[in-house]
N, C-alpha and C positions, 0 to 999 in steps of 0.2 A: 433759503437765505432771506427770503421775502419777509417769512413769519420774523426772525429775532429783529427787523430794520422797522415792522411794526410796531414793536414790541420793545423798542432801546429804549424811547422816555419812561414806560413804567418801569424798565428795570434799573434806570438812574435815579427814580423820584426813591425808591424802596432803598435803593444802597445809599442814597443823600441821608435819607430818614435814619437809615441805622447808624450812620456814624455820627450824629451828630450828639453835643456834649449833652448829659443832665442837665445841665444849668440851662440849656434854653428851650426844653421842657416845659409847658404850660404848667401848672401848680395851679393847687385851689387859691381864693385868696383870700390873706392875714390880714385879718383888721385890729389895726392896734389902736387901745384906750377901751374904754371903759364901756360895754353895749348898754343900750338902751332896758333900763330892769319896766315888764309888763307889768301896768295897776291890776290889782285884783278888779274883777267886775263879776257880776252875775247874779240874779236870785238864785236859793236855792229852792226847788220846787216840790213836792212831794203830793202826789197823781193815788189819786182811791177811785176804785169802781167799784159802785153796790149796784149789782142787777142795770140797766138803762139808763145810768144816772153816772155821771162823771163828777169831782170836786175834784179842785188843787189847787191847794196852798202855798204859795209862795213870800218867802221870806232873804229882804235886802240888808244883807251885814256892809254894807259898802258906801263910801258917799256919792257916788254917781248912780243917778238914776237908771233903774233898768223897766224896760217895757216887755209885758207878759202879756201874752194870748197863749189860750186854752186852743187846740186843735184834736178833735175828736172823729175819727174813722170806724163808723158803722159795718156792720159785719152784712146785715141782707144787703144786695144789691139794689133793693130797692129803696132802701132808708139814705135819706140824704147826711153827708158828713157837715159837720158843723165847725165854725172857728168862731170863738171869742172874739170881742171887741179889746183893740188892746189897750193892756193897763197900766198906770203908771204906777212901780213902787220905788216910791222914795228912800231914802238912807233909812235903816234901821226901820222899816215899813211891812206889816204882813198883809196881804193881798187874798182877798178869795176869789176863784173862778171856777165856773160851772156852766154844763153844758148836758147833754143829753142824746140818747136815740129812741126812735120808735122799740125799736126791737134789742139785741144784745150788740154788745160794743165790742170791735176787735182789737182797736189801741188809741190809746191818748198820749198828746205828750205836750207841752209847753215851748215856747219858739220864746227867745230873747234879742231884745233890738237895744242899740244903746240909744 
């Protein structure tokens, strides 16, 4: 008898719970009007590797400024990785960046900041 005298508010919170209406159900919520439309941003970038040498070109179709660095990851553990100093491309702007390793290069990529 002990254990259900235990045991009566969890088994009132569980039968309060099931009987109550839909309606007072939490729901996601409906934001009405018009949402905020995202501006286009970004360079578009385009990353070559020949042999130790990295270049990438980056090209701004947009009117806000976007800032480019070059980020380049060495393959020996002993070659240190390199990052660009970053760079401003302006609206309708092409940008060149380059970097390098002692040895062979394991990946490059380009970071964007607005």
């Amino acid at each position: 008898m002990r254990l259900s005298r235990r045991f009566a508010p969890v088994f009132a919170a569980v039968a309060f719970m099931m009987v109550l209406p839909y309606d007072a159900v939490p729901h996601t919520r409906v934001v009405h009007g018009k949402l905020p439309v995202p501006q286009p941003f970004g360079a578009e970038c385009r990353t070559a590797v020949q042999g130790s040498h990295v270049t990438a070109y980056c090209h701004n179709p947009y009117p806000e400024t976007d800032r480019v660095a070059l980020h380049i990851e060495c393959d020996r553990w002993w070659d240190i990785d390199t990052d660009t100093d970053v760079v401003d491309a302006g609206p309708a702007m092409t940008v060149r960046l380059a970097g390098r390793c002692w040895e062979e290069v394991r990946s490059a990529w380009v970071s964007h900041q607005r």
